[in-house]
N, C-alpha and C positions, 0 to 999 in steps of 0.2 A: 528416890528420884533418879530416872535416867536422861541427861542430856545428850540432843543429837546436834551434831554440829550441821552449817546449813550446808543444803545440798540435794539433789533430787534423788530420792532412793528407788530405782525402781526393777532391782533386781533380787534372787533370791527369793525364797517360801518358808512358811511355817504354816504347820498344822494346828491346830488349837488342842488342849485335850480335852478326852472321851469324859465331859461331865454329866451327860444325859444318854437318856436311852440310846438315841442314834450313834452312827459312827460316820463321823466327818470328814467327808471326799475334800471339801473346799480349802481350798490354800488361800493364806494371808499374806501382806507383805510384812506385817509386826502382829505379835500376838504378845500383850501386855499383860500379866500376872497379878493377880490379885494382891489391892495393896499397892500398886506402883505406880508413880508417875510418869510419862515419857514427855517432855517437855522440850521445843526447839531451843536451842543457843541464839536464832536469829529470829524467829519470828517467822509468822507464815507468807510472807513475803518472799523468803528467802530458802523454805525448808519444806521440801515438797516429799509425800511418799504416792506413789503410783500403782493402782491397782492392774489388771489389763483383763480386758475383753476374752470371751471364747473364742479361738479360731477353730475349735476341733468340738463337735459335738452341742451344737449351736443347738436351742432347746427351744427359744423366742427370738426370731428372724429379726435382724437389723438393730438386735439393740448389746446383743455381746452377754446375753444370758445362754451359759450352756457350763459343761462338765469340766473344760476347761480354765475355767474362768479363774481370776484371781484375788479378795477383796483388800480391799485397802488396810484396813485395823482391828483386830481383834481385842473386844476389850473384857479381863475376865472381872468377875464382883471387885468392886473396889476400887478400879485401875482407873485413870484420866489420862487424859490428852489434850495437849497445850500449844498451842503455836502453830500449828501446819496447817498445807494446805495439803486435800487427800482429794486424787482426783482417780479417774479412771476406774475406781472397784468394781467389779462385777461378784455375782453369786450366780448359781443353780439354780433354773424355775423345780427341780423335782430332787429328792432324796435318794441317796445311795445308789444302789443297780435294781431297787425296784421302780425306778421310775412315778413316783405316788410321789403328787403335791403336798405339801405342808403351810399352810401360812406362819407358821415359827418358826422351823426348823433352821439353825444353825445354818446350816448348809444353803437355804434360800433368802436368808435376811439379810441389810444391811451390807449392801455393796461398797458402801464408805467404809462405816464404822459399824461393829456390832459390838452392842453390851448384852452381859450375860443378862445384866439387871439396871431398869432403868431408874431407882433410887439412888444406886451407889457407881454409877459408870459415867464419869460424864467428862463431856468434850468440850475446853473452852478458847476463844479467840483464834478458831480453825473455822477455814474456807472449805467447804463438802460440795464439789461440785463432780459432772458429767459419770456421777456413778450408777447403777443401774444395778435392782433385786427384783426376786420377784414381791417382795414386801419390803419396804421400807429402802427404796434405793440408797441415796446420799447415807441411811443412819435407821437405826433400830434397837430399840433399846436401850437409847441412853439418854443423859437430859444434856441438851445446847446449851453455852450460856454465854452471848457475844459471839457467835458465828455467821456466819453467812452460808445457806443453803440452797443449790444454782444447779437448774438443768440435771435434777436430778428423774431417775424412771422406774417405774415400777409396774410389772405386770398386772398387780393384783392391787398394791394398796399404798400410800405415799411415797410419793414421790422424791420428798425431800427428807420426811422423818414420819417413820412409823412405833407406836408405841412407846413412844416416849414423853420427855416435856423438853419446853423451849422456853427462854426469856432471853429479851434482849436479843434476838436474834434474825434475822431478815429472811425472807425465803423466795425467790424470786424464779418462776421459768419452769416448777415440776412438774412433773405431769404423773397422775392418778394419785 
C-alpha cells in the first residue's frame, strides 16, 4: 500500500509499460503496479490527481482528446485506488503515429482511470469527473465501487465507465 498525503497532484508523467502489442504514446499522472494499492491519507475531498487536456495535436475538437493529452491513473492487474478525486484525464482518439482508431487500445481508454483488467483493477470511494477518452472517458476497465462518476466524455463509448462493473456508485452528466 501507497499513501498519498492530501493535495492536488497535477504535475509530472509516467509512462505505463509495454504489456501488449502496442507501444504507448499516452502519459499518466500515476501508473500503479500490479498488486498495489494507492490510497489517500485524506480522502477524496481533499486528494485530487489531475489529468490535462491536449493543447498540441488536438484529434476530437473541443473536448481535449489528442497526442498530447495526459490520463489521470493508470491501473496495472491487481492495483486499486482509494480516496481521490481524478479529474481532468484525457487519452488519444487514435494509436501511435499510425493514426488507426482502436476501441481498447491503451492509449485511447480511460481518461480517468485505466485498468489493465476489470476483475482485478478497481477504484473505490473516488470522485471520476470532467475526464474525456475516446472509450470509456471517466474509467475503463476497472470495477467502481462507491464512487461518483460526473461529466464524463467519450467519443465512441461511455462516457462515465466503459467495460467495466459498478455498484454503489452514482453516475450523473456523461455523455455517449
Amino acid at each position: 500500500t501507497v499513501v498519498a498525503c492530501k493535495g492536488v497532484y497535477d504535475t509530472g508523467t509516467m509512462i505505463q509499460p509495454d504489456t501488449a502489442k502496442y507501444t504507448y504514446t499516452i502519459r499518466s499522472r500515476a501508473v500503479v503496479p500490479s498488486g498495489v494499492a494507492l490510497v489517500s491519507e485524506r480522502g477524496r475531498d481533499e486528494t485530487v490527481i489531475e489529468g490535462a487536456a491536449a493543447v498540441n495535436g488536438i484529434e476530437d475538437g473541443g473536448h481535449g482528446i489528442g497526442t498530447d493529452a495526459v490520463r489521470g491513473v493508470y491501473l496495472a492487474s491487481g492495483a486499486s485506488l482509494e480516496g481521490f478525486t481524478v479529474r481532468y484525464g484525457h487519452t488519444r482518439k487514435t494509436i501511435g503515429t499510425s493514426g488507426t482508431s482502436i476501441h481498447s487500445g491503451a492509449e485511447t481508454t480511460g481518461g480517468g482511470v485505466h485498468g489493465e483488467d476489470r476483475t482485478s483493477c478497481t477504484v473505490r470511494n473516488c470522485i471520476l469527473s470532467d475526464c474525456a477518452a475516446y472509450r470509456g472517458g471517466n474509467a475503463f476497465r476497472c470495477t467502481l465501487d462507491g464512487c461518483i462518476t460526473e461529466r464524463g466524455y467519450a467519443t465512441y463509448l461511455g462516457g462515465g465507465l466503459s467495460d467495466g462493473n459498478a455498484c454503489n456508485t452514482l453516475s450523473r452528466g456523461n455523455e455517449h
